[in-house]
MMTF fields as JSON, N, C-alpha, C and O atoms, coordinates in Angstrom:
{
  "mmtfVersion": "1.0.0",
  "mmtfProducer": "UNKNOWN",
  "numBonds": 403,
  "numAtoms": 404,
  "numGroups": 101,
  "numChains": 1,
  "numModels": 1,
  "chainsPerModel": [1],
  "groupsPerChain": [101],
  "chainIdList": ["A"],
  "bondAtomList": [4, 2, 8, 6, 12, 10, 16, 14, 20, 18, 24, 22, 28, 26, 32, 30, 36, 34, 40, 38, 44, 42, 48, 46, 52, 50, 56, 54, 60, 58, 64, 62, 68, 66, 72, 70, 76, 74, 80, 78, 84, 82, 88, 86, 92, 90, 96, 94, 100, 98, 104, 102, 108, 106, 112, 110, 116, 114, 120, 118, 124, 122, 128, 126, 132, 130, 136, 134, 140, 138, 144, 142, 148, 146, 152, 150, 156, 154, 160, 158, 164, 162, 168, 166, 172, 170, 176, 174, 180, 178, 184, 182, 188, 186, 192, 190, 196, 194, 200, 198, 204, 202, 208, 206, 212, 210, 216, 214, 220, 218, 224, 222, 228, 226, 232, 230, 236, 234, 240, 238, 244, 242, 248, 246, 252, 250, 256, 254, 260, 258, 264, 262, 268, 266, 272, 270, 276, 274, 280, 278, 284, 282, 288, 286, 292, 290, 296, 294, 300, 298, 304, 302, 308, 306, 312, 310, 316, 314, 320, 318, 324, 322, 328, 326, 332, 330, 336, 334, 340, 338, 344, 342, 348, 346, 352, 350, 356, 354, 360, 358, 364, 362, 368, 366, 372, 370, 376, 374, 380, 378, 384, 382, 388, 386, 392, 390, 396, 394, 400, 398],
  "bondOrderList": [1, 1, 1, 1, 1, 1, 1, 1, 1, 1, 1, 1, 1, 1, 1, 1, 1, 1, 1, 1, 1, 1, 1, 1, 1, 1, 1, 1, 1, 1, 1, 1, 1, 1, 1, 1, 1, 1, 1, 1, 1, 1, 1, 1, 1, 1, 1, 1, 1, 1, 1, 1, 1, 1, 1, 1, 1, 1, 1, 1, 1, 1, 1, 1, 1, 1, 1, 1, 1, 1, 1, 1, 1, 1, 1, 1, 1, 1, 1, 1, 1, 1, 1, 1, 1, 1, 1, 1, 1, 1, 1, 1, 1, 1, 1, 1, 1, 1, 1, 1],
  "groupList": [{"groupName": "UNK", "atomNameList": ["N", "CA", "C", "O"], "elementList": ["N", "C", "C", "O"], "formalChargeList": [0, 0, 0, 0], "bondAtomList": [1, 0, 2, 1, 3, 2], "bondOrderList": [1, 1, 2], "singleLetterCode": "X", "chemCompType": "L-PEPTIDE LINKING"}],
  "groupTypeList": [0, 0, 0, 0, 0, 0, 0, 0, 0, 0, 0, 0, 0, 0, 0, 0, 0, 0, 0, 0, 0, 0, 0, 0, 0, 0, 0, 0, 0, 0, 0, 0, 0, 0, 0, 0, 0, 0, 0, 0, 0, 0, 0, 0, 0, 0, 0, 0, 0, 0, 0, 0, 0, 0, 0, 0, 0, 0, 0, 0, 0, 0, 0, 0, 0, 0, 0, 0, 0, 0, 0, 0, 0, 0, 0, 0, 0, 0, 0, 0, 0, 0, 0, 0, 0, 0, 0, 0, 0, 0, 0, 0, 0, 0, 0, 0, 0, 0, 0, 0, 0],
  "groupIdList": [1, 2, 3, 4, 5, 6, 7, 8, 9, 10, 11, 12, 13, 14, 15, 16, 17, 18, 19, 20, 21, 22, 23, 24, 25, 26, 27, 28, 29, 30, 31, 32, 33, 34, 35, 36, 37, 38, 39, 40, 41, 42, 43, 44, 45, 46, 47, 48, 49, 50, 51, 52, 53, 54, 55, 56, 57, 58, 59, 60, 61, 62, 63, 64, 65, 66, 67, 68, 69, 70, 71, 72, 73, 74, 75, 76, 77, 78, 79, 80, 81, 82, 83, 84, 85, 86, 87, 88, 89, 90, 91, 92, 93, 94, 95, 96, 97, 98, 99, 100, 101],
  "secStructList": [7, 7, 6, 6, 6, 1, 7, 2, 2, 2, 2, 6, 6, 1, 7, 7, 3, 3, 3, 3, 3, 3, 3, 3, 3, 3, 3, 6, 6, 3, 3, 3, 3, 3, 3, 3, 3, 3, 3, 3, 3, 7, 1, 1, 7, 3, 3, 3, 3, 3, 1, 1, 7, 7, 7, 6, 6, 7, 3, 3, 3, 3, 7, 7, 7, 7, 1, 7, 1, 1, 1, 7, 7, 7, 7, 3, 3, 3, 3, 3, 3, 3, 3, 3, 3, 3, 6, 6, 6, 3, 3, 3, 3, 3, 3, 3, 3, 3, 3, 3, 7],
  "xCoordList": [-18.95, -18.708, -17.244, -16.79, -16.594, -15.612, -14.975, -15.696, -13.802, -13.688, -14.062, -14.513, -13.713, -13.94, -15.335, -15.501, -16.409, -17.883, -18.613, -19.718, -17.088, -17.747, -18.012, -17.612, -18.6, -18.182, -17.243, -16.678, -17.087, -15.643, -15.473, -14.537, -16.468, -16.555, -16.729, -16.787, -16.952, -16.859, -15.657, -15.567, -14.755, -13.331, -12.808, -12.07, -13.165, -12.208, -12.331, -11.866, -13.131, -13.29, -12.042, -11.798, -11.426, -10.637, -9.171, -8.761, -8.705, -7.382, -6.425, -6.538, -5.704, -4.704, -3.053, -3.029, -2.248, -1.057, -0.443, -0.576, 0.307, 1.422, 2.638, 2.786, 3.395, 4.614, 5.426, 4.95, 6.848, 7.74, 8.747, 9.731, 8.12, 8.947, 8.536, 7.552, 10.54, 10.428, 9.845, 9.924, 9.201, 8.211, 8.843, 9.578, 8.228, 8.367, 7.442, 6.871, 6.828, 5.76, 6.237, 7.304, 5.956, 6.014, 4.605, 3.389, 5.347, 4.161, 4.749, 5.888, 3.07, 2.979, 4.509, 5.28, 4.598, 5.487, 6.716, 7.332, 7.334, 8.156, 9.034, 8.879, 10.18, 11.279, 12.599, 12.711, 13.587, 12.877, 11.783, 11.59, 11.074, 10.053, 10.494, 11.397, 9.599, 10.061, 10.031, 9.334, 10.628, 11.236, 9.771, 9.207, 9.126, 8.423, 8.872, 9.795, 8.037, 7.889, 6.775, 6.002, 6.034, 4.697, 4.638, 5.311, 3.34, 3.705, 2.206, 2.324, 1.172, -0.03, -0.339, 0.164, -1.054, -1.458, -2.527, -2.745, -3.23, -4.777, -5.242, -4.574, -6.38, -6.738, -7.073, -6.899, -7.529, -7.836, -6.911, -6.864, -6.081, -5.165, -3.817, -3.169, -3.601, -2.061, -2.087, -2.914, -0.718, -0.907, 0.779, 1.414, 1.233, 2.918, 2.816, 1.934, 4.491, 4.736, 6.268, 7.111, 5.806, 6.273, 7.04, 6.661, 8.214, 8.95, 8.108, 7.96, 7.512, 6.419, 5.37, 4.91, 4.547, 2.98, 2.523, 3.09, 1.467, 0.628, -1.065, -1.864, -1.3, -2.354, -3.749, -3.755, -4.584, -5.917, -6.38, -6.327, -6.721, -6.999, -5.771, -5.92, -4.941, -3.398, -3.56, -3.927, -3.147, -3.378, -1.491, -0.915, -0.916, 1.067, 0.067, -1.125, 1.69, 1.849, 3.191, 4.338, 2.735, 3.09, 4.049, 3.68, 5.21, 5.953, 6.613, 7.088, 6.586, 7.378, 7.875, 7.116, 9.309, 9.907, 10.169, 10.784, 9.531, 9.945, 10.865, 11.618, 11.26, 12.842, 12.72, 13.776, 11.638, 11.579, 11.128, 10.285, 12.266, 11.76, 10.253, 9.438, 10.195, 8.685, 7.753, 6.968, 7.509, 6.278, 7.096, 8.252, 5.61, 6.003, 5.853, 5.477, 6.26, 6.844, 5.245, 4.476, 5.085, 3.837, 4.205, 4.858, 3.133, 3.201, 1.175, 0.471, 1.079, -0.181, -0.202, 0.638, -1.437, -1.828, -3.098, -4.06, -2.663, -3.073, -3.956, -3.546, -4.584, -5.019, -4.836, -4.853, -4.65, -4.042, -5.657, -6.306, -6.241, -7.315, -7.022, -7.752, -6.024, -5.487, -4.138, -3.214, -3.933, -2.344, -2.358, -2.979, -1.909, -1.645, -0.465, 0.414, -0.088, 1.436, 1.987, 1.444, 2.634, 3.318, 4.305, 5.184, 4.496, 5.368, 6.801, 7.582, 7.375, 8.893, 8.875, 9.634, 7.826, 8.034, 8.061, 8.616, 7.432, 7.028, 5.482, 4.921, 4.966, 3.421, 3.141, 3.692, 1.852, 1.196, 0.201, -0.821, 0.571, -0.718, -1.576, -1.147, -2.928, -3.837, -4.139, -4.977, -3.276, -4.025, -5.373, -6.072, -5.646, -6.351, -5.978, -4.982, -6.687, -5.47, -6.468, -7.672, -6.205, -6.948, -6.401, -7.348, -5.537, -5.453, -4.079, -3.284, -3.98, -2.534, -1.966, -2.61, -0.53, 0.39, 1.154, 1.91],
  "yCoordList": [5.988, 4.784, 4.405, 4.438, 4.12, 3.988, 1.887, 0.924, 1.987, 0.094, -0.675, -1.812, 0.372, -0.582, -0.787, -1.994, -0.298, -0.237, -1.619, -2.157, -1.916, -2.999, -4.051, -4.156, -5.101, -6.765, -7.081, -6.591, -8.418, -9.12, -9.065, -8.568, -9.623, -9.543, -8.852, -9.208, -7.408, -6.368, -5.599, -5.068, -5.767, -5.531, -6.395, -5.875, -7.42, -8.26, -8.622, -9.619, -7.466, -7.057, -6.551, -6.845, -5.706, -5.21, -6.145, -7.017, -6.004, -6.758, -6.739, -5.91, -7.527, -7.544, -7.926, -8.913, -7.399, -7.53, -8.244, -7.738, -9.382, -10.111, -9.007, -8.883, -8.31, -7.736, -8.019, -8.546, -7.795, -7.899, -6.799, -6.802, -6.053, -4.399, -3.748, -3.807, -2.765, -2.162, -0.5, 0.31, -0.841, 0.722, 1.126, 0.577, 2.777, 3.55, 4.158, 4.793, 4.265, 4.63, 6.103, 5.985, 7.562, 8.766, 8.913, 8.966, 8.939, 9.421, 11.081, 11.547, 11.837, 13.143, 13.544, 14.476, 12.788, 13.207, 12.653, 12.702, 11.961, 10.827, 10.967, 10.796, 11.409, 11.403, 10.525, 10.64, 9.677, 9.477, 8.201, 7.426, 7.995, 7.204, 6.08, 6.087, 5.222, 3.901, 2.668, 2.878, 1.798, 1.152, 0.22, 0.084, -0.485, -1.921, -2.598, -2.262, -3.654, -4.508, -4.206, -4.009, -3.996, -4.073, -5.447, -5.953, -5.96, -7.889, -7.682, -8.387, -6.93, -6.872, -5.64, -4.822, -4.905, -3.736, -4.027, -4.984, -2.925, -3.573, -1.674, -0.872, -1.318, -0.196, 0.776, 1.982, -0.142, 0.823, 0.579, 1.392, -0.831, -0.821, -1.189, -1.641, -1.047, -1.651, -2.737, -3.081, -3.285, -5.057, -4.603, -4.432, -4.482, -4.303, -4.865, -4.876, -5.328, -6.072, -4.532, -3.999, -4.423, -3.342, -4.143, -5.116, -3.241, -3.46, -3.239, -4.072, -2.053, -1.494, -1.282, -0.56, -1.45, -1.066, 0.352, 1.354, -0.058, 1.562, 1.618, 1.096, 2.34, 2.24, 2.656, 3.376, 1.981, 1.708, 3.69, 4.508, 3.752, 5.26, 6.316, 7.439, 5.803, 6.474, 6.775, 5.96, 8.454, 8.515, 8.499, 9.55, 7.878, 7.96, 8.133, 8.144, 8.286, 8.654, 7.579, 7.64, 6.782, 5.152, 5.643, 6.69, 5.05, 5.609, 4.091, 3.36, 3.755, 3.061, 3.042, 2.989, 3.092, 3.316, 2.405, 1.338, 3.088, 1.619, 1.475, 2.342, 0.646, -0.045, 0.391, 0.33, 0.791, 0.732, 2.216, 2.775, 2.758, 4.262, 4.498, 5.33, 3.253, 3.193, 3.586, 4.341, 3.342, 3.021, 4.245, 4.433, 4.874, 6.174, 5.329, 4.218, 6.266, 5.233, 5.674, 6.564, 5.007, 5.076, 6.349, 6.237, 7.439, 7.704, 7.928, 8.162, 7.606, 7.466, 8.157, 8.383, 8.408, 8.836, 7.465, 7.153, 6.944, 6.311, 5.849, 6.592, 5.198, 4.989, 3.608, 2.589, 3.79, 2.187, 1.38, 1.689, 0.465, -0.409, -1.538, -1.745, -2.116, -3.027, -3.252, -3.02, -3.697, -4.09, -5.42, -5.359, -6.328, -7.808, -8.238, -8.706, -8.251, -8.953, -10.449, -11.509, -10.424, -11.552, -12.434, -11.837, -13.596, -14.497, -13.816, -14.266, -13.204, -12.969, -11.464, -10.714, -10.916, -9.956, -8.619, -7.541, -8.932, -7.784, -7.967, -8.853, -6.736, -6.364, -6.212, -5.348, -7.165, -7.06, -5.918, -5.891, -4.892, -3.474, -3.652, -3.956, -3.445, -3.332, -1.872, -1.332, -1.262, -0.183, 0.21, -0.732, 1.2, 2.019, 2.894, 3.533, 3.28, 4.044, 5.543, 5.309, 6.612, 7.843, 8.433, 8.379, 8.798, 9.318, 9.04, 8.579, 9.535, 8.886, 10.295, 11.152, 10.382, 11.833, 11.355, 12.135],
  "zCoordList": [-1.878, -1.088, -1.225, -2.369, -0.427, 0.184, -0.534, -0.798, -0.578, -1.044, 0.381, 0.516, 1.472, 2.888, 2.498, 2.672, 2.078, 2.352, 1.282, 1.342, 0.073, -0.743, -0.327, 0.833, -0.761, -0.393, -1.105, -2.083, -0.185, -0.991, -2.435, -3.062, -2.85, -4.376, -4.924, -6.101, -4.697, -4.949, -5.689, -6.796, -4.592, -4.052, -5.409, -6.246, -5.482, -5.968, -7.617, -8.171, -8.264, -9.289, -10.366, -11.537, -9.44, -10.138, -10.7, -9.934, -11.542, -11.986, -10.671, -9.769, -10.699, -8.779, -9.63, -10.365, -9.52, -9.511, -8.68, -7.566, -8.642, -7.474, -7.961, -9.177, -7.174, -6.905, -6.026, -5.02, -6.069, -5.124, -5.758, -6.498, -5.204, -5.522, -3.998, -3.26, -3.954, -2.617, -3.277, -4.201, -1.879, -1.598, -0.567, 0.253, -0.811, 0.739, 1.107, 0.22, 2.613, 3.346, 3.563, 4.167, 3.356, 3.596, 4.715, 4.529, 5.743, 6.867, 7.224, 7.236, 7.564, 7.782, 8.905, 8.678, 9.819, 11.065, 11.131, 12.195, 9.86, 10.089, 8.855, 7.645, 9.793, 7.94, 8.608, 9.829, 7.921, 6.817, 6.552, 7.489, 5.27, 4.899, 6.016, 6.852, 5.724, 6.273, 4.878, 3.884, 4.98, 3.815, 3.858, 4.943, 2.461, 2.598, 1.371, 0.629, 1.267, 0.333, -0.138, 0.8, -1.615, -2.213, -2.919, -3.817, -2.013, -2.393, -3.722, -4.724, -3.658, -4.395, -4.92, -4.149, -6.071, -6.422, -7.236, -7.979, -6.94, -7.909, -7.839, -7.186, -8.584, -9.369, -7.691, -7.515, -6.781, -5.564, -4.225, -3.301, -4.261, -3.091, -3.096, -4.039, -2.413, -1.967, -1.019, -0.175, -1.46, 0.02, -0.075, -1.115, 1.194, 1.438, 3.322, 4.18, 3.231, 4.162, 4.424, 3.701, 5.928, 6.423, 7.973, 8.626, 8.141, 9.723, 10.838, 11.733, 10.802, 11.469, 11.81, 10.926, 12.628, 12.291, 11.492, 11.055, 11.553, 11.244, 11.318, 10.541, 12.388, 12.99, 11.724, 10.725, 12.246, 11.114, 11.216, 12.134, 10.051, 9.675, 9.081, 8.598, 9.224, 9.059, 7.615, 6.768, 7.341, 5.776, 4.891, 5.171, 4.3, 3.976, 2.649, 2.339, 1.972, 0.745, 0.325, 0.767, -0.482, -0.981, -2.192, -2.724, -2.699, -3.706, -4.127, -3.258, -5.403, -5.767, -7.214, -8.181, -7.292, -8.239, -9.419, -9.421, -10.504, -11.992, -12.099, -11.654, -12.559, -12.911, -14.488, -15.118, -15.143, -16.864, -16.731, -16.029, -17.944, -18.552, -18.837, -18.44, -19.829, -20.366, -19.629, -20.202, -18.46, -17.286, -15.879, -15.499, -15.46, -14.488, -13.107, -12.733, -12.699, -11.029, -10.035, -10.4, -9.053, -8.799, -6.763, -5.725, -7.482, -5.605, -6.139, -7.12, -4.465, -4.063, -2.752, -1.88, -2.919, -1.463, -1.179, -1.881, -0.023, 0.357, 2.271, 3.164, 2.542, 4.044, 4.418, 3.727, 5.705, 6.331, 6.452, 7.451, 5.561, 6.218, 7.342, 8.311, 7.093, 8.079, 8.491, 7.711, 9.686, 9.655, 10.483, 11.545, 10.236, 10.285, 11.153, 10.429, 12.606, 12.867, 12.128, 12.443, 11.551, 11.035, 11.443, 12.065, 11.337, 12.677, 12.174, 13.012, 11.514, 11.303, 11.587, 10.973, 12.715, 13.113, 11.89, 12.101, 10.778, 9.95, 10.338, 10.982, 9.673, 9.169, 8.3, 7.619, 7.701, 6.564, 6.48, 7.166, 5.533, 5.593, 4.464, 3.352, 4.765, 3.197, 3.253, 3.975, 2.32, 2.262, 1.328, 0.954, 1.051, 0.227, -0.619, -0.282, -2.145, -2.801, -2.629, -2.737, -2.449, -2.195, -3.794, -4.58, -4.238, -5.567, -5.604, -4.785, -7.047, -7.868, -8.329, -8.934, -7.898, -8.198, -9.807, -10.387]
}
């Protein structure tokens, strides 16, 4: 079962991170990445505010870099669950996390 398939409360089990660290979206057809913001992170998704859309089903590969030696920088493979227009002309994406590189 899939996180789309949980209920809310389901979902909302897991520990959730507030972030404001820049990410980059690696899509299959598209170099280079496209730049975001990662505003949330939690054990199965991503929440980033992007220039662009990205259509629901879309599978990228999510990368964001630690600022600390200590801690490994995060790429994911990930799927677009939603995308949100936002009044300042960005998009809010929820993704999904598919596995961790």
């Amino acid at each position: 079962m899939s996180t789309a398939d949980k209920d809310y409360g389901e979902k909302r089990d897991f520990i959730r991170m507030t972030l404001d660290a820049e990410a980059l979206i690696h899509l299959a057809d598209q170099s280079p990445p496209l730049k975001a913001v990662c505003t949330d992170l939690s054990a199965t998704g991503i929440s980033l505010i992007a220039t662009q859309p990205l259509t629901k089903g879309t599978e990228v590969r999510v990368t964001i870099e630690s600022p600390n030696e200590q801690f490994r920088s995060l790429d994911a493979s990930a799927r677009v669950l939603r995308c949100d227009a936002r009044d300042d002309q960005s998009y809010q994406l929820g993704l999904e996390i598919l596995s961790l590189s």
